[in-house]
C-alpha positions as CSV (number, residue, x, y, z in Angstrom):
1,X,73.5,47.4,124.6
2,X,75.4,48.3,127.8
3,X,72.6,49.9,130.9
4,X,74.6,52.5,132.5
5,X,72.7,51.4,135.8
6,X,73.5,47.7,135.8
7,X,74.9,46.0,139.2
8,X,78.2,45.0,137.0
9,X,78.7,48.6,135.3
10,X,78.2,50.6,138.3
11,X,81.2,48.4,139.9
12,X,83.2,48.1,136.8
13,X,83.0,52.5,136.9
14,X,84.9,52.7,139.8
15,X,87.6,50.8,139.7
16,X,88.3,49.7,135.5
17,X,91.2,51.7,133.5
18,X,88.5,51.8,130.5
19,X,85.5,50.6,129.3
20,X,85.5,49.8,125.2
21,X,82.4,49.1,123.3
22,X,81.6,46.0,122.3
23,X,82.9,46.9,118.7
24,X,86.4,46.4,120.5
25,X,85.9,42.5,121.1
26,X,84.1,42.4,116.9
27,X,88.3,43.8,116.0
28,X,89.7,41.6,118.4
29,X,88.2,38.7,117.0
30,X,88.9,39.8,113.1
31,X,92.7,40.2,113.8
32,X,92.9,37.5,116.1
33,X,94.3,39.3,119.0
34,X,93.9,42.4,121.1
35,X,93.8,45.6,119.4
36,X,94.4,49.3,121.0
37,X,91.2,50.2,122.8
38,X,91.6,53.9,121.4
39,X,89.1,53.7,118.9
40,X,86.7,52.0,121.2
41,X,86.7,54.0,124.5
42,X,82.9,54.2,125.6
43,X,82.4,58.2,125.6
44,X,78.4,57.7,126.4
45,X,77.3,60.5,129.6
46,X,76.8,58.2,132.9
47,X,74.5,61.7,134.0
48,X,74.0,64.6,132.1
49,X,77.6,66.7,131.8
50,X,79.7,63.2,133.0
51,X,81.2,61.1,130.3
52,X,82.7,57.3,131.0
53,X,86.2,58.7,130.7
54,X,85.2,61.7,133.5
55,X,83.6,59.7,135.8
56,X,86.9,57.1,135.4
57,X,89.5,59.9,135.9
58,X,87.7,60.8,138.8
59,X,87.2,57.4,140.3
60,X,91.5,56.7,139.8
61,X,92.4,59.8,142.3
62,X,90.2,58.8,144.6
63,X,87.2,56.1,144.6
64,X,83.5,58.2,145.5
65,X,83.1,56.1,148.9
66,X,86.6,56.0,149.9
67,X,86.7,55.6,153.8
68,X,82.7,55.7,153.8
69,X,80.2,53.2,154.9
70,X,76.4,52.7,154.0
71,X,73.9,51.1,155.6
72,X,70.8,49.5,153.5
73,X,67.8,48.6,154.3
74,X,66.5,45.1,153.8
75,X,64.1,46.0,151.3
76,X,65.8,48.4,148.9
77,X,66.5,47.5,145.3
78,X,69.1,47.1,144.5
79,X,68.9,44.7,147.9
80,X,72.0,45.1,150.3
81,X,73.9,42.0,148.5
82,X,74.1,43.3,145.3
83,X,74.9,46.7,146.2
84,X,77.6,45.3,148.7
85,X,79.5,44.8,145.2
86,X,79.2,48.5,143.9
87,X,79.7,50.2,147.3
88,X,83.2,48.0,147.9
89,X,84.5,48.5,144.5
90,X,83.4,52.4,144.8
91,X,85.9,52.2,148.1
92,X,82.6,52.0,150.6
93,X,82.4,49.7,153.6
94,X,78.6,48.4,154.0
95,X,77.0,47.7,157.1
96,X,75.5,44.6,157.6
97,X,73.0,46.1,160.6
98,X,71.8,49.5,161.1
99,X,73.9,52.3,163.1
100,X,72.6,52.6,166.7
101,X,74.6,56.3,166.7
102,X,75.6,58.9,164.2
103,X,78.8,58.9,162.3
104,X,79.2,61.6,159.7
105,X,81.4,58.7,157.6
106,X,78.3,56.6,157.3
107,X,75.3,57.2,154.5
108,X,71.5,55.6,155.4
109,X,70.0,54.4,152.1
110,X,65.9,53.2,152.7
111,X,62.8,53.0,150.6
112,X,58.9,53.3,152.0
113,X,58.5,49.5,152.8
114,X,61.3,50.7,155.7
115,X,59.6,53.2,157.0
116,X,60.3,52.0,160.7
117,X,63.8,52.0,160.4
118,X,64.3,55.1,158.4
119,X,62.5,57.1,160.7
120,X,64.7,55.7,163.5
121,X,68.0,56.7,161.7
122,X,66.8,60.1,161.0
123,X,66.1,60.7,164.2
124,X,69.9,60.0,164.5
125,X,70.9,62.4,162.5
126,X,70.7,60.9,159.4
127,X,69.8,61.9,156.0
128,X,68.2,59.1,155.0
129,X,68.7,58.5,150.9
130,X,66.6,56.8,148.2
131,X,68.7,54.4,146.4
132,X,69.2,56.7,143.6
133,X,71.9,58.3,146.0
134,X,74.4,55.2,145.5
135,X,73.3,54.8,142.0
136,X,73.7,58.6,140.8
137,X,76.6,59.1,143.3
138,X,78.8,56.6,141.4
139,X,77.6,57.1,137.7
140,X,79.4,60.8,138.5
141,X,81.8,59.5,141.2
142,X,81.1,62.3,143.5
143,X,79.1,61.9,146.9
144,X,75.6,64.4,145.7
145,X,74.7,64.7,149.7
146,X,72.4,67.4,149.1
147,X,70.3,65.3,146.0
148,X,68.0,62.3,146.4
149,X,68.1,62.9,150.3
150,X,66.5,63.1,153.4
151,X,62.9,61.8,153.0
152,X,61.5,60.7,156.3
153,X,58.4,59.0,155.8
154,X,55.8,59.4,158.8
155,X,53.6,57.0,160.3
């Protein structure tokens, strides 16, 4: 069974032509070569009103972090090496240390454990976003800036 919130899917979302079920490679393997995919386009909702095929259309005009870059901090999960693999096949850039000034091409993602650091971004500028921002904002391959934002957590 394919989790629509896997490392692999998430990058495979942005940038594939399809995604088949795995009833596709059970034909293939009966007729002993590659059937049509047709039959077996996965048609499941990434998020509630999205379907795989949407979310692909919209990825192949234009990739949901295009021109963007993200910054993570060190103790989010997904950590800031596997995410590296969404973000660049969703088009993103990611930073490999934090912004010292704002950019209104750059996202903050940060969890509690990095309270320091998020509270220093925000007082950038920055909306600083849970994880689910990356996640969600690729499962419908559109940027949500105004959803699963701007937590500051105090002292």
């Amino acid at each position: 069974m394919l989790a629509l919130g896997t490392i692999k899917f998430l990058a495979c979302l942005s940038c594939a032509r399809r995604i088949v079920t795995e009833k596709w490679l059970v034909e293939c393997q009966k007729a002993g070569r590659f059937v049509s995919t047709d039959r077996f386009i996965l048609k499941k909702e990434t998020e509630p009103g999205v379907t795989v095929p949407q979310a692909l259309e919209r990825a192949a005009k234009q990739r949901v972090f295009t021109n963007r870059k993200i910054f993570i901090s060190s103790h989010c999960k997904p950590t800031p090496d596997q995410a590296a693999i969404v973000i660049q096949s969703a088009g993103g850039r990611l930073l490999k240390s934090a912004p010292t000034v704002y950019d209104d091409n750059t996202f903050v993602i940060s969890c509690a454990e990095d309270k320091t650091i998020a509270n220093k971004l925000s007082s950038l500028g920055y909306a600083v976003h849970d994880k689910e921002f990356l996640i969600r904002s690729v499962l419908q391959q559109k940027i949500l800036f105004n959803e699963y934002a701007s937590f500051v957590i105090e002292n």
